[in-house]
C-alpha positions as CSV (number, residue, x, y, z in Angstrom):
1,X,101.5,122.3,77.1
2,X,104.8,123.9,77.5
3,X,108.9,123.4,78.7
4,X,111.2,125.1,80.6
5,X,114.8,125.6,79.5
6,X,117.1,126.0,82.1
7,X,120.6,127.5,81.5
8,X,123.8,128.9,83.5
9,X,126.1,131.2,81.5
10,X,124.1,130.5,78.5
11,X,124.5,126.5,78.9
12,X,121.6,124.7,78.7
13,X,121.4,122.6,81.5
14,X,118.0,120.9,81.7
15,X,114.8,120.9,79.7
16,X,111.7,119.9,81.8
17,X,107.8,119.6,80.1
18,X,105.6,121.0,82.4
19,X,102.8,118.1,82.7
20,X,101.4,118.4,86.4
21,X,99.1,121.1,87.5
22,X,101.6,122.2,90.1
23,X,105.5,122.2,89.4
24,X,107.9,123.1,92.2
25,X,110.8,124.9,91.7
26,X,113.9,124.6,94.2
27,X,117.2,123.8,95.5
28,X,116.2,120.8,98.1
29,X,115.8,117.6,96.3
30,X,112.2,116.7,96.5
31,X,111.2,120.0,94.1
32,X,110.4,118.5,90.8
33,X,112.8,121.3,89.3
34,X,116.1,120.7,91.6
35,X,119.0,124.0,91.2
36,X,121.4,122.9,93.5
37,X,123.2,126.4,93.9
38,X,122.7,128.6,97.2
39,X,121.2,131.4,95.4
40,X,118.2,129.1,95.2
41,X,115.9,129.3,98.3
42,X,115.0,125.3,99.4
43,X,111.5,126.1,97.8
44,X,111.8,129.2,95.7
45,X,108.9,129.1,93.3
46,X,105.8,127.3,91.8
47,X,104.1,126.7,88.7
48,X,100.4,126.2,87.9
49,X,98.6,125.2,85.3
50,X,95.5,126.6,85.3
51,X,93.2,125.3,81.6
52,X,95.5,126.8,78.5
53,X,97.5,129.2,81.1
54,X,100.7,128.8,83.5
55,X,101.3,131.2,86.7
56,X,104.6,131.2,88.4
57,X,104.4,132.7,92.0
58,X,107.5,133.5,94.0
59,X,107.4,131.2,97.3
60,X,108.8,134.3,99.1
61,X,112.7,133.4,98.2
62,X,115.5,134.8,99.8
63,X,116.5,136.4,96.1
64,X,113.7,136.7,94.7
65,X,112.1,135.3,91.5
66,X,112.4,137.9,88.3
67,X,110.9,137.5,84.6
68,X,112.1,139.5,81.6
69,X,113.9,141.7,84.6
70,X,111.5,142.3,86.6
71,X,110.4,141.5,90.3
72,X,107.4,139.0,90.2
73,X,105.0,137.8,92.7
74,X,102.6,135.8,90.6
75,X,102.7,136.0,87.1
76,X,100.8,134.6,84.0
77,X,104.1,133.2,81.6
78,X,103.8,133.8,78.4
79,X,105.8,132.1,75.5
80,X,109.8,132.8,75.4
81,X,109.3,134.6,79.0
82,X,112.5,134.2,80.8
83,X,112.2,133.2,84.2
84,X,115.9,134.7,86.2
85,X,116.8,133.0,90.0
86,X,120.3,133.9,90.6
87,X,122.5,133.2,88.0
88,X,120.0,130.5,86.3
89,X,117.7,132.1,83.6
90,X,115.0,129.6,83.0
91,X,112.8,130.3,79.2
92,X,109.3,129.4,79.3
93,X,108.4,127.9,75.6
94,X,105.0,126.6,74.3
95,X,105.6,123.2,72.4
96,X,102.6,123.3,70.3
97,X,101.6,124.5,67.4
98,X,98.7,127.1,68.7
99,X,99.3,130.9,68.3
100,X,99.4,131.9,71.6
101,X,98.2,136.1,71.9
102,X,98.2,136.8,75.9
103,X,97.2,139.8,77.2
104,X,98.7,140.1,81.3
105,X,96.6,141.1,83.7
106,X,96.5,144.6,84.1
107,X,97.0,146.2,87.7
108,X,94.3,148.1,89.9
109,X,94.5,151.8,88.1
110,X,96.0,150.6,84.3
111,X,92.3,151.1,82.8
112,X,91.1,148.3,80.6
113,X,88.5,150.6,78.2
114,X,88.6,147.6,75.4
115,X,87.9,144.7,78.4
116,X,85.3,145.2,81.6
117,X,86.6,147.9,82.9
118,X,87.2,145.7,86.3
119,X,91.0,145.9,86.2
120,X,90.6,142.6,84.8
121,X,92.3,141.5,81.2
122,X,92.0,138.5,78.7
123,X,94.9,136.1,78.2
124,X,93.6,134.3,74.7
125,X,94.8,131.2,72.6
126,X,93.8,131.7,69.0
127,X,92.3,129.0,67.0
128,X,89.1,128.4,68.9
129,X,87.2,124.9,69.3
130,X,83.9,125.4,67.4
131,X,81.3,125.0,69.9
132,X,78.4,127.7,70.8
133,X,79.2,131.2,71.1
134,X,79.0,132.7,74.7
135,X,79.6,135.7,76.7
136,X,80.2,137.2,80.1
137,X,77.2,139.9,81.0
138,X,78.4,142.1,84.0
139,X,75.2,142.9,86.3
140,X,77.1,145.0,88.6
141,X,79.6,147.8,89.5
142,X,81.1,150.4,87.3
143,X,80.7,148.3,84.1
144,X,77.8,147.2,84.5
145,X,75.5,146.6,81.3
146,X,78.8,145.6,79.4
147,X,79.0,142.5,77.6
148,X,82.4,140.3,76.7
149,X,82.6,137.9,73.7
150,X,84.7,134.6,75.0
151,X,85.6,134.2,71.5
152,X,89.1,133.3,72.4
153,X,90.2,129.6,74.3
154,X,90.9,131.1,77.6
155,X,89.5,134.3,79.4
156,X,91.3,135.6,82.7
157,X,88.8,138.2,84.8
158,X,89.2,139.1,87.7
159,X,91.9,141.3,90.3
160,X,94.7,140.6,91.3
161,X,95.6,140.2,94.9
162,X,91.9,139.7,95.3
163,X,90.3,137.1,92.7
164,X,91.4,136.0,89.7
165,X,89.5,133.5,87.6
166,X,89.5,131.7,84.1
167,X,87.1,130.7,81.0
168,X,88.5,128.0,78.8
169,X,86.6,127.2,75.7
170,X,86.5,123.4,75.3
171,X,85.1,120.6,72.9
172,X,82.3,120.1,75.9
173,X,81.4,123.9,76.6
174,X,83.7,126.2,78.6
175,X,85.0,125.6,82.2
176,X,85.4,128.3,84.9
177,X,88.8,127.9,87.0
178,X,89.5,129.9,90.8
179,X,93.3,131.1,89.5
180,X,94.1,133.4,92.3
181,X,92.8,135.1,95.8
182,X,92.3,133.5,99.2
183,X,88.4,133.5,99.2
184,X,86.9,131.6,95.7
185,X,84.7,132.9,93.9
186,X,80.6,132.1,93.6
187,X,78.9,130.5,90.9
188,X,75.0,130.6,91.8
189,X,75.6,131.8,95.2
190,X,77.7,128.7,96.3
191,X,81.6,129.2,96.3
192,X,83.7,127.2,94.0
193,X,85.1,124.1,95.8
194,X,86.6,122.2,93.6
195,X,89.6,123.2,90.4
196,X,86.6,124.0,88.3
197,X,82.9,124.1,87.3
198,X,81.4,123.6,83.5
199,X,79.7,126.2,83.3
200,X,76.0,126.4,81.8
201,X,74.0,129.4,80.0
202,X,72.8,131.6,83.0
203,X,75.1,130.4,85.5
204,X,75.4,133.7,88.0
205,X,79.3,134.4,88.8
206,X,80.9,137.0,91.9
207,X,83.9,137.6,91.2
208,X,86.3,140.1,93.4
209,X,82.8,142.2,94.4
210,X,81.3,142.0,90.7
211,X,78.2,139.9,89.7
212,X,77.7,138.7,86.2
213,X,76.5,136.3,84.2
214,X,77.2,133.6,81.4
215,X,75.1,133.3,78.8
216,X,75.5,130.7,75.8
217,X,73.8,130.6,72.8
């Protein structure tokens, strides 16, 4: 799925696959990722897998968790990100031979006129599984009437700080993930209680105050 190169003053120190759904990040010793130095907070930051896609969210560190730079909270990584706590910088890198093309999720007010229009934004992996064709029909809200091709592995809708949720494509049909948001979202009126859902051709979704639907086919 993907590694993380850890360095200090350019040294490469460590490289660790990221195989679990959740990867901690830390300087006390039961992290899976242990940085012994006191710029590290004792549980500074985890990792999630979520289908194709892996979020890094800030555990609310004494220093702070940056990427590329910048101040995160929770962030979708992309490939050759570089993840910065104290003096470490830590480079996010796919290890397969997909063409990854993400798209971040956009914030409330950036305008998405080429996605739904619902803040939301598409992370993709090209290279598709050949199964059915399917899209996302929003019933509701400012977009309503629009429809979204999931032509790409994994979809990401929804906004952040709110609900964000995720499409993947697979061999078997395509899967819908909770990602983000303290309440989950509802798929035919009941919320999501598990990871994930397969999801089947009229399945009704709400999602952060928007209804839609999935049609295959």
């Amino acid at each position: 799925m993907g590694k993380l190169v850890v360095s200090l003053d350019g040294v490469v120190i460590k490289e660790v696959q990221i195989t679990k759904d959740k990867t901690t990040l830390g300087r006390r010793p039961y992290n899976d990722i242990v940085i012994d130095n006191l710029a590290v907070s004792g549980e500074h930051a985890v990792l999630q897998m979520v289908g194709a896609d892996v979020f890094i969210e800030d555990l609310n560190s004494t220093n702070g968790t940056y990427i590329n730079g910048k101040a995160i909270k929770k962030q979708l990584l992309a490939d050759n990100d570089t993840v910065e706590i104290g003096k470490y910088k830590i480079k996010f890198q796919l290890n397969n031979s997909a063409d990854y093309e993400k798209t971040m999720i956009l914030k409330p007010g950036a305008g998405a006129p080429a996605h739904l229009g619902l803040n939301s934004s598409f992370g993709s992996l090209t290279g598709a599984t050949p199964i059915g064709p399917a899209t996302i029909k929003v019933l509701t809200g400012a977009a309503a009437g629009r429809e979204v091709a999931l032509t790409k592995v994994v979809t990401t809708l929804g906004k952040p700080g709110v609900q964000v949720a995720s499409i993947t494509k697979r061999p078997t049909g395509y899967v819908f993930a909770h990602v983000e948001g303290q309440h989950r979202p509802n798929v035919n009126g009941i919320p999501l209680t598990g990871e994930s859902i397969a999801l089947r051709s009229g399945d009704l979704i709400e999602l952060a105050g928007t209804q839609m639907q999935f049609v295959q086919g």
